[in-house]
C-alpha positions in Angstrom: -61.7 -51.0 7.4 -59.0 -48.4 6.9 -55.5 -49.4 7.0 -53.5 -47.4 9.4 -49.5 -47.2 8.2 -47.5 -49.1 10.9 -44.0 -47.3 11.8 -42.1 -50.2 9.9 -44.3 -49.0 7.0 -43.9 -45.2 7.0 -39.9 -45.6 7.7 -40.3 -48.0 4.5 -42.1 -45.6 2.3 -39.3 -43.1 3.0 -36.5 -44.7 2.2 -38.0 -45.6 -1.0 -38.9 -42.1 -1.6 -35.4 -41.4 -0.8 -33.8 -43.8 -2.9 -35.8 -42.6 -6.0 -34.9 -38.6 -4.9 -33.3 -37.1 -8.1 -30.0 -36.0 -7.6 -29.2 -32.2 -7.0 -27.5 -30.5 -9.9 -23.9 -28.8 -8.9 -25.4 -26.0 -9.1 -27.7 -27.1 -6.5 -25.3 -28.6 -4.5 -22.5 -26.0 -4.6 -25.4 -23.4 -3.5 -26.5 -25.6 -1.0 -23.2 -25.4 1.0 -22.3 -22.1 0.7 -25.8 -20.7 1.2 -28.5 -23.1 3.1 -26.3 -25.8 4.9 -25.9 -24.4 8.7 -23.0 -26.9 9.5 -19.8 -27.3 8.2 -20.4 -31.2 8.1 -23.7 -30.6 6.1 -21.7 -28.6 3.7 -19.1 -30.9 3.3 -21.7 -34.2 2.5 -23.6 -31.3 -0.2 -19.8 -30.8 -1.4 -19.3 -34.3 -2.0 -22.4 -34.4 -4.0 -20.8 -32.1 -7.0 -19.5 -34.5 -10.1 -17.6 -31.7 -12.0 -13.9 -32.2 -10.4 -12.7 -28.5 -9.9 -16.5 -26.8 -8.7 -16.5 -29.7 -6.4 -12.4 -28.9 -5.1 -13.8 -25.3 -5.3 -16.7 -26.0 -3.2 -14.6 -27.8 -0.2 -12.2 -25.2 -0.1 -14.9 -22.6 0.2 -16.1 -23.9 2.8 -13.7 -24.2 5.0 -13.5 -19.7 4.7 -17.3 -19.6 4.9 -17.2 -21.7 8.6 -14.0 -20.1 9.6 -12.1 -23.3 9.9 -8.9 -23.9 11.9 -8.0 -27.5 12.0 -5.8 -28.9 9.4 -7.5 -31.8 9.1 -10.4 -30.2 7.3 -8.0 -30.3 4.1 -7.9 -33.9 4.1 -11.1 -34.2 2.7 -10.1 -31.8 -0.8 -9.6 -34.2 -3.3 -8.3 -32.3 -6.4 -4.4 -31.5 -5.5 -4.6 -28.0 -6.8 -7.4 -27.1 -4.7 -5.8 -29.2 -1.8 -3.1 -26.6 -1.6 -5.4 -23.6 -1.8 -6.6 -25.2 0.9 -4.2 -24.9 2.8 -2.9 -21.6 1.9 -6.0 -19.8 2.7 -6.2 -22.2 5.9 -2.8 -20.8 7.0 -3.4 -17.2 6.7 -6.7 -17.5 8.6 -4.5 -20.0 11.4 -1.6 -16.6 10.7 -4.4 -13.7 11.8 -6.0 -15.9 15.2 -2.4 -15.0 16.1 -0.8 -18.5 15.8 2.3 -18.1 13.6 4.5 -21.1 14.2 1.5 -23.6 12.7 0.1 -21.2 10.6 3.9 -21.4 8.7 3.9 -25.2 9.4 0.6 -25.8 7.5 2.3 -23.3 4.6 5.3 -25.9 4.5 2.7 -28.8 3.2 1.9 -26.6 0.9 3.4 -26.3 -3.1 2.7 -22.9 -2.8 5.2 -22.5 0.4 6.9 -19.4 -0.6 3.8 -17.5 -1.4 2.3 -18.3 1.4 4.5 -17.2 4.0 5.1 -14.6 2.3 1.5 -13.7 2.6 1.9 -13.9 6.5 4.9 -12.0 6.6 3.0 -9.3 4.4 0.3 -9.7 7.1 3.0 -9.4 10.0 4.2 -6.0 8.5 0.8 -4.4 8.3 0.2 -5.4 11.9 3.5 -3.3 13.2 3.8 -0.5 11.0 2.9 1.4 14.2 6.3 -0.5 15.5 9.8 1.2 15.6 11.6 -0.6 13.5 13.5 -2.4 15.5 10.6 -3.3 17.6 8.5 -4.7 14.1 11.5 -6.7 12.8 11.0 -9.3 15.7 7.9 -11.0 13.5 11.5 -12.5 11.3 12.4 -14.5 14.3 9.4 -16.9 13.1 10.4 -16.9 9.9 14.0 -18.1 10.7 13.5 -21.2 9.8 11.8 -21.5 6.5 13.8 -22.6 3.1 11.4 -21.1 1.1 11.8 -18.0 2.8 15.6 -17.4 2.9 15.4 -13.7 2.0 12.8 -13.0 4.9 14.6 -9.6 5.9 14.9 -8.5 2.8 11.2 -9.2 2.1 9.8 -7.9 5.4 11.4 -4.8 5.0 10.7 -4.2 1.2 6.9 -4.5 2.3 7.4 -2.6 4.7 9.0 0.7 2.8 6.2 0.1 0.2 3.6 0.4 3.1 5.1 3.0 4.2 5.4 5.0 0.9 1.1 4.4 1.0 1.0 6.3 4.3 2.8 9.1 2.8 5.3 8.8 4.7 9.1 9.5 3.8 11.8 6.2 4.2 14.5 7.2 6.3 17.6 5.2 6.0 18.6 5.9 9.8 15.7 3.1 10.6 18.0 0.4 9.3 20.4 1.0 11.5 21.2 -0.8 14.5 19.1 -3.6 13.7 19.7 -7.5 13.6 18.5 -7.5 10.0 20.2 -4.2 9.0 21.6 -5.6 5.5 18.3 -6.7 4.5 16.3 -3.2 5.5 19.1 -1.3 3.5 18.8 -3.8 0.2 14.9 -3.3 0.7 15.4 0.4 0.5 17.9 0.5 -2.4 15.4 -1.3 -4.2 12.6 0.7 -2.7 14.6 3.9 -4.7 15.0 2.0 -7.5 11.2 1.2 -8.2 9.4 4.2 -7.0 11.7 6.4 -9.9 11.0 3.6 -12.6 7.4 4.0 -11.2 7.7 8.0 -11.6 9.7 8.2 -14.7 7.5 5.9 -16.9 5.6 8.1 -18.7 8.6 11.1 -18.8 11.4 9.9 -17.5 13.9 13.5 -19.3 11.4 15.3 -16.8 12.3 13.1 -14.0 16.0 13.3 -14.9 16.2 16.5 -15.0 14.9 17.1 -11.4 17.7 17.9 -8.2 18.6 14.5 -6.6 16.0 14.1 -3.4 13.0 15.8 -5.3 12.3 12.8 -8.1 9.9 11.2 -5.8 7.3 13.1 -4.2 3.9 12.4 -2.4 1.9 15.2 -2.0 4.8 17.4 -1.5 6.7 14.7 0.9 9.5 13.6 -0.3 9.7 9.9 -1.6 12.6 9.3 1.1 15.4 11.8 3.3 18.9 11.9 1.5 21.2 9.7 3.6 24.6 8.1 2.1 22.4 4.9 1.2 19.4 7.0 -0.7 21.9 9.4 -2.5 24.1 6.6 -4.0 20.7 4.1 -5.0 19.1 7.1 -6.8 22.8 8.3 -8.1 23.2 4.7 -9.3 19.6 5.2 -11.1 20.4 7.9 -12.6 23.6 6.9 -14.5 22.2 4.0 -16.1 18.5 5.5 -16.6 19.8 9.3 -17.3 21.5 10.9 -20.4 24.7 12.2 -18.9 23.8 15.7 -19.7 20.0 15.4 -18.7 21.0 14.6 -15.0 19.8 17.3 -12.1 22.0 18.1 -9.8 
């Protein structure tokens, strides 16, 4: 008489068969939660599966982007302390672009990498209002008020914000700083703005560059780099007398 396997039996069989599984590599692990897992808890147990310290770090923190995370908590479970604070870097600038700023810069404070991360949001705050007057843009800094490792926030904001700027073609105009609650810091952004766009230019001939009328050093496609104000004239004056042989300077 055939024996037919009782339910006991069969749930038996299968957890013998499952206790004698081989392991997955971390290879096959790693690619099981970035590829064939479909929830972020499935990923996470495949994650834990990985023996080799930093592809397992790397794996939980890869995650996390892959699902599209938002809750701090989902750091907790990053082991390796390097990738613990990639963690939450990355975490914060996704938290930073839903448009939640105040705990996107709190989760950046946890961080060992706090000054580079909010200066990634800030970056990310300029791009978002370079369609902004400029007093209108500068009202991301009030967020950024109070973080240590972001003292020079003004000056920052505004030193992307010339460089992005400069991308577009367009010229910097000095008259944008003023008026504003962070005037000091735009105007230091654009002295240094001058500063590196004509050691940027004069790299590979800077007695050309010397040589060439004050305002025309710096050109994008026939713009110029910025409009001669008080504040321009004396940063690229100041350029040229320590950069320029006295008798090489244009006029």
């Amino acid at each position: 008489m055939q024996h037919v396997q009782t339910k006991q039996e069969t749930i038996l069989v299968c957890k013998v068969l499952l206790h004698h599984r081989q392991p997955r590599s971390d290879a096959e692990a790693y690619r099981a939660a970035l590829v064939t897992t479909e929830t972020f808890e499935a990923a996470r147990t495949a994650c834990a599966e990985i023996t080799d310290a930093g592809t397992q770090g790397d794996c939980q923190v890869t995650i996390t982007e892959r699902f599209e995370r938002l809750d701090p908590a989902d750091c907790r479970h990053v082991t390796d302390p390097v990738w613990l604070d990639e963690c939450r870097f990355l975490l914060a600038e996704r938290v930073g672009k839903s448009g939640d700023l105040p705990k996107a810069l709190q989760i950046c404070k946890r961080s060992r990498f706090r000054r580079y991360c909010a200066w990634h949001l800030l970056q990310d705050g300029v791009e978002d209002t370079l369609a902004l007057p400029a007093a209108e843009a500068e009202e991301i800094l009030e967020g950024f008020g109070g973080i240590d490792a972001l003292k020079d926030a003004p000056f920052q904001f505004w030193r992307i914000r010339w460089r992005e700027q400069a991308g577009r073609g367009d010229s910097a105009n000095e008259e944008d700083c003023h008026g504003l609650v962070h005037q000091v810091g735009c105007e230091q952004a654009l002295t240094r703005h001058v500063w590196e766009l004509l050691e940027a230019v004069s790299r590979s001939d800077r007695s050309r560059v010397c040589g060439l009328p004050i305002g025309q050093r710096v050109t994008n496609r026939g713009t110029p780099g910025w409009v001669l104000g008080p504040l321009t004239t004396a940063a690229e004056a100041s350029w040229a007398s320590q950069r320029c042989p006295s008798d090489a300077v244009g006029r």
